[in-house]
C-alpha positions as CSV (number, residue, x, y, z in Angstrom):
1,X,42.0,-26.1,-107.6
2,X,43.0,-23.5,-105.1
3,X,46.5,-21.7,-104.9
4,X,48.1,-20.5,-101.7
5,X,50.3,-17.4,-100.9
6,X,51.9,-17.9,-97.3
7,X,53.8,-16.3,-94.9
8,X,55.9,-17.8,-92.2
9,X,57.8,-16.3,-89.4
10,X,60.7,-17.7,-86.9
11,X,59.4,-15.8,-84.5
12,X,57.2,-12.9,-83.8
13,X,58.6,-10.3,-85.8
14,X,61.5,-12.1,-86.5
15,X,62.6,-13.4,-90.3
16,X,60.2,-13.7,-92.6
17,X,60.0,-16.1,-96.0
18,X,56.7,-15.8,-98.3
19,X,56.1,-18.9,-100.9
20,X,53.0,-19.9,-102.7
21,X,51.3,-23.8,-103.6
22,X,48.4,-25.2,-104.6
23,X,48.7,-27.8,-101.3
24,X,49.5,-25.4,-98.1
25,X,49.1,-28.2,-95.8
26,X,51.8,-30.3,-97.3
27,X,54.1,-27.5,-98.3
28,X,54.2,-25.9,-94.7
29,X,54.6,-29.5,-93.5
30,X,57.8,-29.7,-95.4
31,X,58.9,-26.5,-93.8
32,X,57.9,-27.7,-90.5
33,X,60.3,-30.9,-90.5
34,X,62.9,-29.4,-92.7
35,X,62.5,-31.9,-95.5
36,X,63.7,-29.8,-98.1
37,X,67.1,-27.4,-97.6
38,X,66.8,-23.9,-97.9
39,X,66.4,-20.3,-96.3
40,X,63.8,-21.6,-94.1
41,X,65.7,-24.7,-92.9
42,X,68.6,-22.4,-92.2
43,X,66.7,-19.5,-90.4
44,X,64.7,-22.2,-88.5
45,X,61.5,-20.6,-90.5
46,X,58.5,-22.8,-89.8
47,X,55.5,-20.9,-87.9
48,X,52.4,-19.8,-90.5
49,X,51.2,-16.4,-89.9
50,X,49.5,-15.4,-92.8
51,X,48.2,-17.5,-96.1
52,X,45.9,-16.1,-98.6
53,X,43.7,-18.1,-101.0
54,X,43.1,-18.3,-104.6
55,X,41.5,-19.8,-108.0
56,X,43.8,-18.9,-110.5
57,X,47.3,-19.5,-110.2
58,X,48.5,-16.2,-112.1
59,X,47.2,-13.9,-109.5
60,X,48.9,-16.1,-107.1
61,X,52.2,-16.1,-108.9
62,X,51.1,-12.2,-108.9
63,X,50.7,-11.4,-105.6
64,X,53.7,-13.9,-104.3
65,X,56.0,-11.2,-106.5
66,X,54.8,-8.0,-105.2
67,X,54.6,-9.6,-101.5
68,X,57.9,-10.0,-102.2
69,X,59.1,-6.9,-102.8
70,X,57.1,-4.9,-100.2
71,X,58.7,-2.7,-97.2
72,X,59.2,-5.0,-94.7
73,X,57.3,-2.9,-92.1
74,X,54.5,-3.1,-94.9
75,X,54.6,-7.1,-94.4
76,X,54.0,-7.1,-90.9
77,X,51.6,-5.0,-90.9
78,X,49.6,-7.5,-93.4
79,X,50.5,-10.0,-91.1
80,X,49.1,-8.1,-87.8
81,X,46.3,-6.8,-89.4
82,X,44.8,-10.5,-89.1
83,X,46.8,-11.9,-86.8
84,X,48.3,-9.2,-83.8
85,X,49.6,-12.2,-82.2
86,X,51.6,-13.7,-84.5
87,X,49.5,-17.2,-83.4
88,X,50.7,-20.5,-85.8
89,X,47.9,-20.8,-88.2
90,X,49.2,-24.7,-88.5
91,X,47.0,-26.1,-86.6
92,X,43.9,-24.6,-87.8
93,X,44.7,-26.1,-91.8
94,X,46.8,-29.3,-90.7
95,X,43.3,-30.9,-90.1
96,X,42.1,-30.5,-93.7
C-alpha cells in the first residue's frame, strides 16, 4: 500500500494546508467538493500542488509533521521547485 503527503493551495501563493492518506485521489476529492468541514472548506483550499509518495506509513506520518512545521517560504519553495506554476496536479491522479 502506498501513503501520500499533499499539499494544496487556494491560490498561487495563497493559503496553504498539508495532509497525508493512503488514497490521494479520494481524499483531494473530498477537498475538492467540500464533503467534510474544516480549514480547507473554510479557506476554499482545494488545488493540489505538491504530493509525495510512500511505502511505509511512519515516514509519511514523519514527513507530514516536519512539513508542517517548516518556514512557510521554505514550503513554497518545495512547492516551486516542481511546480513554478502552481498548475493543479488533479487532473493528472483523478484518472487512476
Amino acid at each position: 500500500m502506498s501513503y501520500f503527503i499533499y499539499i494544496l493551495a487556494s491560490q498561487p501563493r495563497g493559503t496553504i494546508y498539508i495532509g497525508s492518506t493512503n488514497d490521494l485521489g479520494r481524499r483531494v476529492f473530498e477537498h475538492r467538493t467540500e464533503a467534510v468541514p474544516g480549514f480547507t472548506k473554510t479557506y476554499g483550499i482545494k488545488t493540489l500542488v505538491h504530493f509525495e509518495t510512500f511505502d511505509d506509513y511512519p515516514y509519511a506520518a514523519q514527513r507530514e509533521k516536519r512539513l508542517k512545521k517548516w518556514a512557510r517560504a521554505w514550503k513554497i519553495e518545495l512547492i516551486e521547485k516542481d511546480n513554478p506554476e502552481w498548475i493543479d496536479l488533479w487532473p493528472s491522479i483523478a484518472q487512476h
